[in-house]
C-alpha positions in Angstrom: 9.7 33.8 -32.8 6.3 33.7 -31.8 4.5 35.3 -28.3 2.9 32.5 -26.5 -0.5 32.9 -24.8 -1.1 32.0 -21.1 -4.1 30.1 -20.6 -6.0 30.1 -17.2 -5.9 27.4 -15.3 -9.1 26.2 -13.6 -8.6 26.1 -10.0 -8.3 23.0 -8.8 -11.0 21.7 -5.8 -9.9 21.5 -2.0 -9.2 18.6 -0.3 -11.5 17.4 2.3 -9.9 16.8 5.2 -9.7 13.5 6.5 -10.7 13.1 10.4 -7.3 12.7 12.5 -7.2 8.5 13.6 -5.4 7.7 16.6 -2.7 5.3 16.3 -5.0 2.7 18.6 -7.3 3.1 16.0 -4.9 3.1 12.8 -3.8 -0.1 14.1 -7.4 -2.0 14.7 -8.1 -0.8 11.0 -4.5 -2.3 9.8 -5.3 -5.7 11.8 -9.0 -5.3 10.7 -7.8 -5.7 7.0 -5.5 -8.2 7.8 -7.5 -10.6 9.4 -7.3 -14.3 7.8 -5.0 -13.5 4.8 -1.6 -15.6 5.2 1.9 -13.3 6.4 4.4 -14.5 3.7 8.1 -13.2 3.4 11.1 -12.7 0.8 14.2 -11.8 1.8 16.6 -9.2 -0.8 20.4 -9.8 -1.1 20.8 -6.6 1.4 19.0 -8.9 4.0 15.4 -6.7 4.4 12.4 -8.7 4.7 9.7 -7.7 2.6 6.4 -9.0 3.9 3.3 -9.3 2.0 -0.8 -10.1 3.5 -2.1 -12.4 1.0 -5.0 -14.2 0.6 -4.8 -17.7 1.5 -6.0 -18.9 -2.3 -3.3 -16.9 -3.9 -0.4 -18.0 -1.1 1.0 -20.4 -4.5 1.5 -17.8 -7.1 3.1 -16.3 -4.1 5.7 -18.8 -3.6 6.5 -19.2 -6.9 7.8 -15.3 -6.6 10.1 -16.4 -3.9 8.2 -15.7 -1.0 7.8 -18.1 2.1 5.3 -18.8 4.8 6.6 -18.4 8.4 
């Protein structure tokens, strides 16, 4: 049986922390991204919705995956 040899592992860098938003804030940003895109739907056989932003030029493919518009 052969003695295995520990290598050192580099430590790895901090993270930066990331300044604290307020939820007023997180929500501007959330609505911020989702401005003009097009709120599309799909229901599962347990009955949750899941709900998708999606850019109005790919709302098609979209509804081919069995999502609808609202």
């Amino acid at each position: 049986m052969s003695t295995s040899v520990k290598r050192p592992r580099p430590r790895k860098p901090s993270e930066e922390a990331v300044p604290v938003l307020s939820h007023a804030d997180q929500l501007q940003a959330l609505h911020k991204r989702e401005e003009g895109k097009t709120v599309m739907y799909k229901q599962d056989a347990w009955g949750h919705i899941e709900t998708r932003f999606v850019r109005t030029q790919n709302v098609k493919a979209w509804e081919e995956k069995g999502f609808f518009v609202r």
